[in-house]
N, C-alpha and C positions, 0 to 999 in steps of 0.2 A: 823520681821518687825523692821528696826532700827527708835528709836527714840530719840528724841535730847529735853535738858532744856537748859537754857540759866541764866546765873545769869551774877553777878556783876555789871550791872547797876545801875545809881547812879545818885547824882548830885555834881557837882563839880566847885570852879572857874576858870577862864581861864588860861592855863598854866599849868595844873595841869594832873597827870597821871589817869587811870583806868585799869584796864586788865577786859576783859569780861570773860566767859568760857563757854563754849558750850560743857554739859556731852551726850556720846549716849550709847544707849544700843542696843539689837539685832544684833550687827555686831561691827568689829574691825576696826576702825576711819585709819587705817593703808590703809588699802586698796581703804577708799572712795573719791570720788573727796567733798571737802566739800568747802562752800562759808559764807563771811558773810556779809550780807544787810543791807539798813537802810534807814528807813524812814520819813523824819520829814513835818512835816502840812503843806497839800500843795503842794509838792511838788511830784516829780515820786523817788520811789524806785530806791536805787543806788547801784552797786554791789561794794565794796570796802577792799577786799581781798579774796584769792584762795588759796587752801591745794590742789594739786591735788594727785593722786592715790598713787605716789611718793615724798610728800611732797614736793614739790617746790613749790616756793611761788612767787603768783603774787599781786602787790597790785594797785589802782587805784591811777593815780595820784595826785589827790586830799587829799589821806592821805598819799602817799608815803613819806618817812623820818621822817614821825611820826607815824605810826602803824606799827603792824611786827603781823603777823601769824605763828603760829606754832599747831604743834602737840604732843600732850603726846599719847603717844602706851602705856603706862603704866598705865594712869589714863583713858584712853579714851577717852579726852577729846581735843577739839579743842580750843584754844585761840587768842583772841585778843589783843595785847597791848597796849594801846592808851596813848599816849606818847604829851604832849604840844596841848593839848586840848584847841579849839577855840570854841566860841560860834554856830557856823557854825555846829558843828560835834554834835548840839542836835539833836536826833532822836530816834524814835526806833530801837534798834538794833536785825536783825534777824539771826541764823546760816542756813543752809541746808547743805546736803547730798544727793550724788549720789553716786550707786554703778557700778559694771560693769568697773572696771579698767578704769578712764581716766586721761589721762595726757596734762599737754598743755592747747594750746587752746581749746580740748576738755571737758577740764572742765575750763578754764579762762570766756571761751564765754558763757556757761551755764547761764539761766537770771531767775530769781528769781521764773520762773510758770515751768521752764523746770526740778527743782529739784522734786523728789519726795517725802521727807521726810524734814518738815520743822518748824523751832520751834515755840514758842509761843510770844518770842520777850522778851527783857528786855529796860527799857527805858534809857535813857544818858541825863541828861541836864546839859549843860555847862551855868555859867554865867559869864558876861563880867562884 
């Protein structure tokens, strides 16, 4: 049963970087489709980057050209790197994991109830 912690959340002022990490255990983060979310008050859960089965990276417009996802196969660990942080990108931040090889839009399109293994959330506030 893989399982996923979430650190590096934080608070920060506007303009400013973070890297989240997202450690799993019970399986090699190599193979999974993984995603990471976020929620802030009020508002519907957002999916806003994609690792899929073969690491390609999809990211939501919204953060694109200032977040980047990747993968450590060494550490096991998934990241986030939040790059020119706005007030806007305060939220909970969640990872997930799927296994069963998907690539693509088969794990792009994946929405945050369709994962099955999903973390406990780390929080982000940005201040303006």
């Amino acid at each position: 049963q893989v399982q996923l912690v979430e650190s590096g959340g934080g608070s920060v002022q506007a303009g400013g970087s973070l890297r989240l990490s997202c450690a799993a255990s019970g399986d090699t983060i190599s193979r999974l489709c993984m995603s990471w979310f976020r929620q802030a008050p009020g508002k519907e859960r957002e999916r806003i980057a994609s690792s899929d089965s073969a690491a390609n990276p999809n990211l939501a417009d919204s953060v694109k050209g200032r977040f980047a996802i990747s993968k450590d196969n060494a550490k096991n660990t998934l990241y986030l790197q939040m790059n020119a942080l706005k007030a806007d990108d305060t939220a909970m931040y969640y990872c997930a994991a799927e296994g069963g090889r998907l690539y693509y839009l088969q794990c792009f399109q994946r929405t945050y109830t369709d994962f099955s293994v999903r973390g406990q959330g780390t929080q982000v506030t940005v201040s303006s």
